[in-house]
C-alpha positions as CSV (number, residue, x, y, z in Angstrom):
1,X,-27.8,-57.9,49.9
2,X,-27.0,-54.7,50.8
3,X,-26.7,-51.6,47.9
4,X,-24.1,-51.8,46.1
5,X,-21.3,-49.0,46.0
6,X,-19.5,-47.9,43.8
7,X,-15.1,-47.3,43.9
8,X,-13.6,-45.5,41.2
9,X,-9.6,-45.5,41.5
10,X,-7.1,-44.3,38.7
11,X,-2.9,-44.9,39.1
12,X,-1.4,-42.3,36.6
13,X,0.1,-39.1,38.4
14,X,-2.7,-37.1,40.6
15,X,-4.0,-40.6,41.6
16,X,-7.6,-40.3,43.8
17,X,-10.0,-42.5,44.5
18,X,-14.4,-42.3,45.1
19,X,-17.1,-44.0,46.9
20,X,-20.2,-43.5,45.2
21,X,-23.9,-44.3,45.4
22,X,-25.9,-46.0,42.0
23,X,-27.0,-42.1,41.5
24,X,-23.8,-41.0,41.5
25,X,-23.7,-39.2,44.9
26,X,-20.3,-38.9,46.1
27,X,-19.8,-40.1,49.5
28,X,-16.3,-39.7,49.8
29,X,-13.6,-38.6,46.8
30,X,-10.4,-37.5,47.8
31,X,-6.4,-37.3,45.6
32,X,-3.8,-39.2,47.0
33,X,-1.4,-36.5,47.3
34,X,-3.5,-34.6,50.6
35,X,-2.4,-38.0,52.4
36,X,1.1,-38.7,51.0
37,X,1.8,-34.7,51.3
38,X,3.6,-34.8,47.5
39,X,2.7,-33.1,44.7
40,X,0.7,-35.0,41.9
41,X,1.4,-38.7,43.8
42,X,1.1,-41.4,41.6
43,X,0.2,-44.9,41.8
44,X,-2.4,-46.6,43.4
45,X,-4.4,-44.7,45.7
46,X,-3.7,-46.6,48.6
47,X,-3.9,-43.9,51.7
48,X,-7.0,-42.9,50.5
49,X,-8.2,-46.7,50.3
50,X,-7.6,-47.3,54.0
51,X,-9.3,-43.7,55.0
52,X,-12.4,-44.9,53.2
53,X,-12.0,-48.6,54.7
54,X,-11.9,-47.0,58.5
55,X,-14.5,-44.1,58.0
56,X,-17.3,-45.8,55.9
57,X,-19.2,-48.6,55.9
58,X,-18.8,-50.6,53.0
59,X,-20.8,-53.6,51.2
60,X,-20.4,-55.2,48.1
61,X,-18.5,-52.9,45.6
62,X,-17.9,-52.7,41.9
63,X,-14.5,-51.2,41.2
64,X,-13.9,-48.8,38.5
65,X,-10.7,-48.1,37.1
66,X,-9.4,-44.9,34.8
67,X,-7.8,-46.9,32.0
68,X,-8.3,-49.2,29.2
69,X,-7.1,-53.3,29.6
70,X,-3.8,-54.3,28.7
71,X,-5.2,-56.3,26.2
72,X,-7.1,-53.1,25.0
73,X,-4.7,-50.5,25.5
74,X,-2.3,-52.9,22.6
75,X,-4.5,-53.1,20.6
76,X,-5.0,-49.4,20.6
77,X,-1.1,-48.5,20.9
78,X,-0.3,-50.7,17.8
79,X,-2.9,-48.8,15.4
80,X,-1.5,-45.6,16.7
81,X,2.5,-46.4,15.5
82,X,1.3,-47.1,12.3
83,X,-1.2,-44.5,11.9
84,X,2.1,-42.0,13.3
85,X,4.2,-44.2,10.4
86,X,1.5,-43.5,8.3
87,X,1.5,-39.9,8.6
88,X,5.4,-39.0,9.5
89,X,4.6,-38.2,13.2
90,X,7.1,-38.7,15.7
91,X,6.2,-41.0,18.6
92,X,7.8,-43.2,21.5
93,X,9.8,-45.8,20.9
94,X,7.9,-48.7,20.0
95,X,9.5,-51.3,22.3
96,X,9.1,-48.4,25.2
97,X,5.0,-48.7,24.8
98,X,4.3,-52.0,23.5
99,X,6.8,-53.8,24.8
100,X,6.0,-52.6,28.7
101,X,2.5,-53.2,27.2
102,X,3.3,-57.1,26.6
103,X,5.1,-57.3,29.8
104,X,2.6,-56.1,31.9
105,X,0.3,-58.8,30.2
106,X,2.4,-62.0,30.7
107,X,2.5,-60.7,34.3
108,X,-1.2,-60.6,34.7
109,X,-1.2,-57.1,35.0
110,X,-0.2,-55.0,37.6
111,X,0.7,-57.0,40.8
112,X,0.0,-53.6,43.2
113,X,-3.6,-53.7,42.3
114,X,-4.7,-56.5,44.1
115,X,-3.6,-54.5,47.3
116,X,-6.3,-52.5,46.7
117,X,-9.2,-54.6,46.5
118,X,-8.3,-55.9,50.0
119,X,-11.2,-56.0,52.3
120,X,-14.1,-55.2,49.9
121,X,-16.7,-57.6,48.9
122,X,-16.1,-57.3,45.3
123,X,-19.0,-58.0,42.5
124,X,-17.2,-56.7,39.5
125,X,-13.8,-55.0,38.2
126,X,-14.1,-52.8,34.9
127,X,-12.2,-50.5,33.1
128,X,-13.3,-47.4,31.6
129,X,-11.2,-45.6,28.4
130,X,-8.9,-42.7,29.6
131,X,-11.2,-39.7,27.9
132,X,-14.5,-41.5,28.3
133,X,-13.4,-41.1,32.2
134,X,-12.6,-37.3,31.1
135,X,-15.7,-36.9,29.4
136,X,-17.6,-38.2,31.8
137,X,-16.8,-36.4,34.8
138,X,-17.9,-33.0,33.4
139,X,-21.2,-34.5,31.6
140,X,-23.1,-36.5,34.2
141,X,-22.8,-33.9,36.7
142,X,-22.9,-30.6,34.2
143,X,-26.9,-30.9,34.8
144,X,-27.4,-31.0,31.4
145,X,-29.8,-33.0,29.9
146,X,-28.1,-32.1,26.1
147,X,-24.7,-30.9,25.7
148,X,-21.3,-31.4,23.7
149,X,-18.1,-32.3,25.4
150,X,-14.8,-31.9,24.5
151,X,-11.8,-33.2,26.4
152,X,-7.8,-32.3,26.2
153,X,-4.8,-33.1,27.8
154,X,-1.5,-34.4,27.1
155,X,-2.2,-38.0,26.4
156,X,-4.2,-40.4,27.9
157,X,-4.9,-44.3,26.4
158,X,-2.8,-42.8,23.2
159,X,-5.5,-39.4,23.1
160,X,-5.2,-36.0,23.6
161,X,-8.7,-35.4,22.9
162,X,-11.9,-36.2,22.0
163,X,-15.5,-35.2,21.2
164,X,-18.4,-36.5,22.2
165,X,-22.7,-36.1,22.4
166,X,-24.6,-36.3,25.4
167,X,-28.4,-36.8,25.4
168,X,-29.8,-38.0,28.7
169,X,-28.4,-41.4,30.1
170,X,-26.0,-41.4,27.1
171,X,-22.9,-40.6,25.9
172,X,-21.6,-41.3,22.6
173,X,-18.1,-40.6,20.9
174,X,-17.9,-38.9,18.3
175,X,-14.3,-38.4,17.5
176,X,-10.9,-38.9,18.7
177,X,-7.5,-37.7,18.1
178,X,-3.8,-39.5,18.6
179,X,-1.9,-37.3,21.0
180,X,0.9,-36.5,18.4
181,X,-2.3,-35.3,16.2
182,X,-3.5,-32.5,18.7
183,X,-0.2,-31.4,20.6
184,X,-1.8,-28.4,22.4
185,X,-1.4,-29.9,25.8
186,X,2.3,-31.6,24.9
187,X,3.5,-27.9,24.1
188,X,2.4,-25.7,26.6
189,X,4.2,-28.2,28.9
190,X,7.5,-28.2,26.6
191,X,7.4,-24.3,26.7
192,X,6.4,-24.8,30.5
193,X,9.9,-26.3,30.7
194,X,12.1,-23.9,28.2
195,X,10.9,-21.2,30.2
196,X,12.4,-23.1,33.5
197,X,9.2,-24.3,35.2
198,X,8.4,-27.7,35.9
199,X,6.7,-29.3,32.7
200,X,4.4,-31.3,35.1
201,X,3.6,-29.0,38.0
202,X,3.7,-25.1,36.9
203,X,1.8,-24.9,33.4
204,X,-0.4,-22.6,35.2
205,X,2.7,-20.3,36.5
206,X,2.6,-19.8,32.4
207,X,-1.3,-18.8,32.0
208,X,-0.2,-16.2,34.4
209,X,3.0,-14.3,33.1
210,X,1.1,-14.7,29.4
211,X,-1.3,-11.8,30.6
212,X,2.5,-9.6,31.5
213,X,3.1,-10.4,27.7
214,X,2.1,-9.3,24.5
215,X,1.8,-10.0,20.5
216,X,5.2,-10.2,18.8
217,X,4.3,-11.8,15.1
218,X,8.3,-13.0,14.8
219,X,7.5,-15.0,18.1
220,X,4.3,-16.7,17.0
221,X,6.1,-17.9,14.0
222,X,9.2,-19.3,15.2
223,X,7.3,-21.1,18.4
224,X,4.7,-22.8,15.8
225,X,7.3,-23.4,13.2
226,X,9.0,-25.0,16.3
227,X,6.5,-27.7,17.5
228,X,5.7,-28.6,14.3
229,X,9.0,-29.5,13.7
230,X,9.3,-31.3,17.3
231,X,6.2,-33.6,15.9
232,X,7.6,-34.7,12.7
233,X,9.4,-38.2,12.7
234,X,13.3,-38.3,13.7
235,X,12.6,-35.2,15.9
236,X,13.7,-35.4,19.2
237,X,10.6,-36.6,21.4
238,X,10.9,-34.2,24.9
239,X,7.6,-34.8,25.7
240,X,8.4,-38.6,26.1
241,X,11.7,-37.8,27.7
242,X,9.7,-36.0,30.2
243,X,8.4,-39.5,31.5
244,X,11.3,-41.3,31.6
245,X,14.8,-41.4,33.2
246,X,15.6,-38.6,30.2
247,X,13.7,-36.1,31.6
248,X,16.4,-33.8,33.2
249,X,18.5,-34.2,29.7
250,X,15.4,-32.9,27.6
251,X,14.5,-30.4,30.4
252,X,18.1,-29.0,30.3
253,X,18.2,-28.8,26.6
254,X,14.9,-27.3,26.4
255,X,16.4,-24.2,28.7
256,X,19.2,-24.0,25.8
257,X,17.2,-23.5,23.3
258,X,15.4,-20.5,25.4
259,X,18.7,-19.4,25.3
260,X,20.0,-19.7,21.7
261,X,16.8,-20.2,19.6
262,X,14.3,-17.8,21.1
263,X,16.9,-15.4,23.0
264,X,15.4,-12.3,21.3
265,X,12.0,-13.1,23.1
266,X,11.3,-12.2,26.2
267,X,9.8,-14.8,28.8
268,X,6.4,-12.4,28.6
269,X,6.2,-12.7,25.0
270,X,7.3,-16.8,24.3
271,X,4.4,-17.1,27.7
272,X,1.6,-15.1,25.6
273,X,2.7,-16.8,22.5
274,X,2.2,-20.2,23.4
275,X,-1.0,-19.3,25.4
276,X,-2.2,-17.4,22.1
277,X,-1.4,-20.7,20.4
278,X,-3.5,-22.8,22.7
279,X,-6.5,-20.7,22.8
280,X,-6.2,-20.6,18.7
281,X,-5.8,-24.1,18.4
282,X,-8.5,-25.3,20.6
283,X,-10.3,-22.7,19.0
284,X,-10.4,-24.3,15.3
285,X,-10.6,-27.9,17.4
286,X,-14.1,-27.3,18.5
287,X,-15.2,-24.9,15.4
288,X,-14.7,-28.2,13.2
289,X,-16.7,-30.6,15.5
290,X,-18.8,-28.5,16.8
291,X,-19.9,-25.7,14.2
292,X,-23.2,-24.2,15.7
293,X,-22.4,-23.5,19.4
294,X,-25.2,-21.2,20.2
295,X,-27.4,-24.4,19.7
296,X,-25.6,-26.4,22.6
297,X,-24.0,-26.4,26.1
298,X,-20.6,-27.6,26.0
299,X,-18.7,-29.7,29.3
300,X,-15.5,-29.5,29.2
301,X,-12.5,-31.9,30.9
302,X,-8.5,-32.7,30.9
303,X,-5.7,-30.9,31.7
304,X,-5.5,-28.4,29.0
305,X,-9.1,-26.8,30.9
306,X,-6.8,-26.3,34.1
307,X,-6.2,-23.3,31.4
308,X,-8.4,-20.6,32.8
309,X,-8.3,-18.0,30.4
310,X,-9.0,-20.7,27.4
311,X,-12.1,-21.5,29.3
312,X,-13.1,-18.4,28.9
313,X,-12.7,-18.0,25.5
314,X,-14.3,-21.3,24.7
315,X,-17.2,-19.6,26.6
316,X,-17.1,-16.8,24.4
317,X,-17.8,-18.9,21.4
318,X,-21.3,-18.6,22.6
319,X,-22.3,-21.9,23.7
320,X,-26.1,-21.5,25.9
321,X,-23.9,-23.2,29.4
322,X,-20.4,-23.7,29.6
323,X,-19.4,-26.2,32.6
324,X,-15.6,-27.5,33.3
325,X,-15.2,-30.0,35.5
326,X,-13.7,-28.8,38.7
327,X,-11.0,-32.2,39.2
328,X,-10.7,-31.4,35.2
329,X,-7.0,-33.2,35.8
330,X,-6.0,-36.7,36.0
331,X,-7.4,-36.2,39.6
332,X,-11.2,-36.3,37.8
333,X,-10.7,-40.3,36.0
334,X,-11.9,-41.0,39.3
335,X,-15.1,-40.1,39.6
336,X,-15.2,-40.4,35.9
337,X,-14.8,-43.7,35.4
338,X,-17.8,-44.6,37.8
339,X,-20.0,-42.0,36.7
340,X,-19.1,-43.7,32.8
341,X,-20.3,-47.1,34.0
342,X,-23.6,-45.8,35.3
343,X,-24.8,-44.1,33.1
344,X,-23.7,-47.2,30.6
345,X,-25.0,-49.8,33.1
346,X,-27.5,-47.5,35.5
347,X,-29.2,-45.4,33.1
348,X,-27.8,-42.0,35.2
349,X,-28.9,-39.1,34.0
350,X,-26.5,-35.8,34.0
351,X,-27.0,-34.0,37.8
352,X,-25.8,-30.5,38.5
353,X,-22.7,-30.7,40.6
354,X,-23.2,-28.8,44.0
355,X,-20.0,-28.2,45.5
356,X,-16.8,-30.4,45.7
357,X,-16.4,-31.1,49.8
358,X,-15.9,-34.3,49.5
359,X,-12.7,-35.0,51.3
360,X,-11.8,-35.7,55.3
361,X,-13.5,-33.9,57.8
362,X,-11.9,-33.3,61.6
363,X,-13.9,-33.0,64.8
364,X,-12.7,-30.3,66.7
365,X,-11.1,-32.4,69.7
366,X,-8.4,-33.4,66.5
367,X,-8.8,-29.1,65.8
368,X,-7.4,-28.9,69.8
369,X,-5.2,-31.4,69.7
370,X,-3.3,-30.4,67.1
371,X,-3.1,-27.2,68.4
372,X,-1.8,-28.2,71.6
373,X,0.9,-30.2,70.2
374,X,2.5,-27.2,68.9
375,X,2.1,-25.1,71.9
376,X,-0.1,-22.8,70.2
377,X,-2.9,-21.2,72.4
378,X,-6.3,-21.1,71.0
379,X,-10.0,-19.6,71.4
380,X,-13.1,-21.2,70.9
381,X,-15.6,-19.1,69.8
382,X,-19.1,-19.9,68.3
383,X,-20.0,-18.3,65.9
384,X,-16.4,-17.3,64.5
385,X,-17.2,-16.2,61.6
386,X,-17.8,-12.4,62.4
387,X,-14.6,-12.5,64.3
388,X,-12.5,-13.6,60.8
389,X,-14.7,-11.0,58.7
390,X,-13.4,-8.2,61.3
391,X,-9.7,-9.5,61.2
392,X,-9.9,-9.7,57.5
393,X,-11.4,-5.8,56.9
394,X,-8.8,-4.6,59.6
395,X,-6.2,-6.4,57.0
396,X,-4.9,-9.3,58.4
397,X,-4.5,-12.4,56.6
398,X,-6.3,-15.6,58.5
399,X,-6.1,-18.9,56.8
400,X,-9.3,-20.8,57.1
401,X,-9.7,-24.6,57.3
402,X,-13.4,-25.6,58.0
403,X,-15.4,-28.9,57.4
404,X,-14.6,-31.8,54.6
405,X,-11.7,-30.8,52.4
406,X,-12.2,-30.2,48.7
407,X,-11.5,-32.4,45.9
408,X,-9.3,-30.6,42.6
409,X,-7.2,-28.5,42.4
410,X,-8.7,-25.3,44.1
411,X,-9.2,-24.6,47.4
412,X,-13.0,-23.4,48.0
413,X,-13.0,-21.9,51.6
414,X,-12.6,-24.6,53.1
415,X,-8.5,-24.9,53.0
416,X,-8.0,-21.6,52.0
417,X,-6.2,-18.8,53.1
418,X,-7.9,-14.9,52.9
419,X,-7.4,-11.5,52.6
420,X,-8.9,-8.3,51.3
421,X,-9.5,-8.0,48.3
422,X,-8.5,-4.2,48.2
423,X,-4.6,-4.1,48.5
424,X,-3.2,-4.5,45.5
425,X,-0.1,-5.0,46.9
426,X,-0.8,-8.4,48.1
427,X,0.4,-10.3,45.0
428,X,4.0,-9.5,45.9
429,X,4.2,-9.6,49.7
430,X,1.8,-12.7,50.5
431,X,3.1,-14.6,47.2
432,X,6.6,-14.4,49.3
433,X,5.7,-15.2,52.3
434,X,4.4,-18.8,50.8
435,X,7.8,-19.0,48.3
436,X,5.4,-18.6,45.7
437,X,6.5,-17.0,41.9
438,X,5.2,-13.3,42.2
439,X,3.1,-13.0,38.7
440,X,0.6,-15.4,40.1
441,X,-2.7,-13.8,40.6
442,X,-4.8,-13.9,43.6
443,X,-8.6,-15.4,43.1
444,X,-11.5,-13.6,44.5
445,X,-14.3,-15.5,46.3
446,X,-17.5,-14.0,45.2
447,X,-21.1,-13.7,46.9
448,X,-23.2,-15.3,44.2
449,X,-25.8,-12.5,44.4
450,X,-23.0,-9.7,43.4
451,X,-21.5,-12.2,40.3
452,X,-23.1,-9.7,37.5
453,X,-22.0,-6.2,39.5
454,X,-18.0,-7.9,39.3
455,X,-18.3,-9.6,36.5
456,X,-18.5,-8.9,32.8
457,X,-20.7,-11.8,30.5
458,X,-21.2,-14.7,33.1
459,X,-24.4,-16.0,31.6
460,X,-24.2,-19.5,30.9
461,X,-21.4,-20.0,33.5
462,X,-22.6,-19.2,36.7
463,X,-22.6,-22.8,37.9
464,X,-19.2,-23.8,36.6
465,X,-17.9,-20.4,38.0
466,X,-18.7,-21.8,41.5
467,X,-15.8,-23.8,41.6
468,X,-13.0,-21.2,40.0
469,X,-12.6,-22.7,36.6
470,X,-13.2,-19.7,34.3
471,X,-11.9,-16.4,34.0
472,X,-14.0,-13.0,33.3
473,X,-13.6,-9.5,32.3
474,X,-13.7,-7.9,35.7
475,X,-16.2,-4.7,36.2
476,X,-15.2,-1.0,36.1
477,X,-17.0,-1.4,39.8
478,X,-14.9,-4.2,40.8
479,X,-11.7,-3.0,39.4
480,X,-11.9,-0.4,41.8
481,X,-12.9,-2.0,44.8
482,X,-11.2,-4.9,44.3
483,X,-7.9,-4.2,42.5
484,X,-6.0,-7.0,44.7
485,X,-8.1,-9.4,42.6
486,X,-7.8,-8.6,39.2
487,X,-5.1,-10.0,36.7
488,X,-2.8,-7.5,34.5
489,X,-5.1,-8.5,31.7
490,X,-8.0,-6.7,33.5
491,X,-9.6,-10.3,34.0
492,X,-10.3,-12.7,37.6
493,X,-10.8,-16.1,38.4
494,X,-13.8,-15.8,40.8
495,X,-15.1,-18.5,42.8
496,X,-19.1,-18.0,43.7
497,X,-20.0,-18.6,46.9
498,X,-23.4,-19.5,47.2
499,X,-25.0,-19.8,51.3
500,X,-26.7,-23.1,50.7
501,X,-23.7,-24.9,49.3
502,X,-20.7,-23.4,52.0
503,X,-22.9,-21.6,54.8
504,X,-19.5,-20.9,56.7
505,X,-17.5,-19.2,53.6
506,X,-20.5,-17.2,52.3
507,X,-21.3,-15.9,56.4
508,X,-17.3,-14.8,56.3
509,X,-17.8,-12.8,53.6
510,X,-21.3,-11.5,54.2
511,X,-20.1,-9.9,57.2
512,X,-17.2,-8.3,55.5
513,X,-19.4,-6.9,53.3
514,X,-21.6,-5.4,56.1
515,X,-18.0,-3.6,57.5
516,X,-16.2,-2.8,54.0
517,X,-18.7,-3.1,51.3
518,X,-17.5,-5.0,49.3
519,X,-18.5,-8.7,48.7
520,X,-15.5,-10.2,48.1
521,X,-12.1,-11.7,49.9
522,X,-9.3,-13.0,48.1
523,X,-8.7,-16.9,48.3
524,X,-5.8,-18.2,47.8
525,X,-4.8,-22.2,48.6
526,X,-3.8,-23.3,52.1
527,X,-0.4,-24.5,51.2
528,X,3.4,-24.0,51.0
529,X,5.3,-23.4,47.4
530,X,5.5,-27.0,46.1
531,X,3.0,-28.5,48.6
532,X,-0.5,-30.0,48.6
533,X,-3.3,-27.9,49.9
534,X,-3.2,-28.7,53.1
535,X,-5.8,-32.0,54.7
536,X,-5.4,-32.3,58.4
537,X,-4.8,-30.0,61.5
538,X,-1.2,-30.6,61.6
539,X,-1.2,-29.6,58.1
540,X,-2.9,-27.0,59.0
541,X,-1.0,-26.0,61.8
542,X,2.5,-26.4,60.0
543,X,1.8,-24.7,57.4
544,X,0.3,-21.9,59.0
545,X,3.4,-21.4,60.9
546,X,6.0,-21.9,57.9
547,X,3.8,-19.3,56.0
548,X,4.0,-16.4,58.6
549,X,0.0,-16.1,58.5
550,X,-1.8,-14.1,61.1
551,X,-4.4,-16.0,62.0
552,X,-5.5,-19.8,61.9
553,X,-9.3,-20.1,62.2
554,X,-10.0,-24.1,62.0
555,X,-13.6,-25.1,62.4
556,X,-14.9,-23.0,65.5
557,X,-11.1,-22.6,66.6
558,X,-9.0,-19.5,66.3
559,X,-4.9,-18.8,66.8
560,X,-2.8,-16.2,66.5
561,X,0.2,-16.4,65.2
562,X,3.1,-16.2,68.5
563,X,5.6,-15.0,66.4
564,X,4.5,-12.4,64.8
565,X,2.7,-9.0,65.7
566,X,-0.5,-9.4,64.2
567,X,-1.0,-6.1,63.0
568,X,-1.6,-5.5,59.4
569,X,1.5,-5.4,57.3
């Protein structure tokens, strides 16, 4: 029999899907949404099923799925209501969560799934718990052989987070809270919403105006006072309105109370607030579970660790490593829930992640092709990376697209669109030219070697820093040389880029160090406003058009822009 393989799938929004060896080598991991082309796609992965089913070979599989059985997940919902009786706490309507529960059961489970095991040589089907998946993702490939984890989001199997011990193969539980218990990530999406983002997609539009804001004590008080209130029983329940046909009611009425309620507050300030809140919270989470961090390394997973700036301050807590898991989303339960079951079932040991270029690749006759079919002319040119180092030091902006795309969130040179890092006007003109909100920062990418020179206190998150999950306090050095990439707050988001692990990226940059000195570009997804990063060379091409770039360099191929004059704005 040939080795067995391993597919890891989840359904809920940001759906993805893995193929992975018994070591837990990932052969292929992409989201859904690159293929669909929207936003946080949900259901069953089923584009990325037929990529995998055309480009790999594939034997006998065991499929692993991000969520507990029906059976399970009843069992589970039915201790929560009365614990939330128990305890006053406002939850969903029970016949909204049991009740679909019970369906889905007499139906024999979801009838879509099937679809997906079509054409695999199945051995086994299970089912991993929602933070166990979480937890899992960022321990077995933290490289850790010890470490704490601790994972957070809005709610997952009835959860919002959990704790947990890793010691080698193993990973144990060690507690777990109700998601109307720990609210941290319900909230920051209901003030996502008052302030008139959307509560699902732009959370991280708020991490960035909270460093325009600052500490107003009369804020602080009436926002906690607030969600407290939201969580008590007979409250209105916005956070379960978001996930059902109410949503635009509770969205609207959220926006009212910005209005009315918190009027006197500025957007800044109710933005800081609620990110003050977060980092507090999470804070006194983690100080109760775990009360001697300088004796551990911590791995961190869920949504609520999309939150750059609390990343960093759980690293300040003075854990020996910090490492997030880069797919820290929904988009992780993927990998997760396979990397779960080995170590349960396999005996895998934690591995350090190396990079995330997991995702389809293109040869370059698709590169040409694509090309063609928009008319655009093109160069081939081998090597090409000195030639996108001197268009990026004489200030143009090229967006780069090169080998296997990456899996999360970020885009890690390889769908990613650069610039210099020293024009601090960037963040205004280039945020318009891709309809995108104006406080966002840029990120910098980072030659590993320079990290300490840039960077203030990266020991003990060097390796998780390689994949833009943290924030730092930037240099005095790098301030000046590289003001285009540093926050309001005096902090970035680096990515470092280390030669062996993107040879490509880290030769761009190396050569724009040689002309500017200064080892850094800003990176910034390949993508419209509202968009996916960018997969194909179509995508590629499009959105290299509607965004009024400069330059397209795609694998060995470069084009310029025939609309515009290329000179530097």
């Amino acid at each position: 029999m040939s080795d067995i393989l391993y597919i890891g799938f989840h359904k809920s929004h940001d759906s993805s899907l893995c193929l992975t060896t018994s070591e837990g080598e990932m052969l292929f991991v992409a989201n859904e949404e690159r293929f669909t082309r929207k936003k946080l796609q949900a259901g069953i992965p089923f584009q990325c099923k037929e990529y995998l089913l055309k480009n790999f070979k594939v034997g006998p599989v065991v499929f692993c799925y991000g969520g507990l059985k029906v059976k399970d997940r009843l069992k589970r919902e039915a201790a929560f209501h009365m614990a939330s009786l128990a305890k006053g706490l406002n939850t969903p309507p029970l016949h909204h969560d049991i009740g679909k529960l019970y369906g889905r059961l007499t139906k024999k489970d979801d009838p879509n799934r099937p679809k997906l095991f079509d054409g695999f040589d199945i051995q086994d089907v299970v089912h991993v718990d929602h933070h166990d998946c979480h937890a899992a993702s960022a321990y077995y490939q933290s490289g850790f052989d010890e470490a704490m984890v601790m994972t957070l989001d809005g709610l997952g199997d009835c959860f919002s987070a959990a704790f947990y011990r890793g010691r080698g193969s193993t990973l144990d539980r060690t507690r777990a809270y109700y998601h109307n218990d720990v609210t941290i990530g319900e909230d920051y999406e209901m003030m996502t919403a008052l302030l008139g983002f959307n509560p699902h997609r732009h959370p991280g539009k708020i991490t960035g105006l909270a460093g325009h804001g600052a500490h107003n004590e009369s804020c602080v008080r009436m926002v906690r006072d607030f969600f407290q209130k939201v969580w008590k029983k007979g409250s209105r329940n916005f956070f379960y309105e978001f996930h059902t046909e109410k949503e635009e009611d509770a969205v609207a009425e959220l926006r009212r109370l910005r209005d009315t309620m918190f009027g006197q507050f500025s957007r800044e300030e109710l933005a800081w607030t609620i990110q003050y809140l977060a980092e507090e919270d999470t804070l006194a989470l983690i100080k109760e579970n775990i009360p001697d961090p300088s004796n551990h390394n911590i791995c961190l997973a869920g949504g609520v660790f999309a939150n750059v700036k609390l990343n960093k301050r759980v690293h300040e807590l003075g854990f020996k490593n910090v490492f997030v898991q880069p797919a820290m989303s929904d988009a992780g339960l993927a990998t997760g829930a396979v990397l779960w079951h080995l170590g349960a079932e396999k005996g895998l040991r934690p591995y350090a992640l190396r990079n995330v270029y997991g995702g389809p690749g293109f040869s370059q006759a698709e590169i040409e092709a694509a090309c063609r079919a928009e008319g655009l002319a093109f160069e081939v040119m081998n090597p090409i990376e000195p030639t996108i180092a001197k268009l990026l030091a004489d200030g143009h902006v090229v967006a780069r697209f090169e080998g296997k795309m990456e899996f999360g969130p970020r885009a890690l040179g390889h769908r990613s669109i650069l610039y210099s890092a020293k024009d601090p006007t960037v963040n205004d003109w280039l945020n318009k030219r891709l309809q995108r909100t104006e406080f966002m920062p840029f990120a910098p990418s980072t030659l590993y070697e320079y990290a300490d020179q840039s960077f203030e206190r990266v020991n003990g998150a060097h390796h998780t820093a390689q994949f833009m999950t943290i924030t730092f306090d930037c240099t005095p050095w790098f301030k000046e040389t590289c003001p285009a990439a540093v926050h309001v707050d005096g902090t970035a988001r680096p990515q470092l880029v280390r030669k062996d692990e993107s040879p490509s990226y880290y030769a761009i940059i190396d050569e724009y160090r040689k002309l500017t000195g200064v080892p850094t570009v800003i990176n910034t997804s390949f993508n419209m406003h509202e968009e996916p990063i960018v997969m194909s060379p179509a995508d590629a091409v499009r959105a290299f058009m509607d965004g009024h770039l400069d330059y397209l360099a795609m694998d060995n191929v470069l084009v310029a822009n025939p609309r515009l004059d290329t000179k530097p704005s």
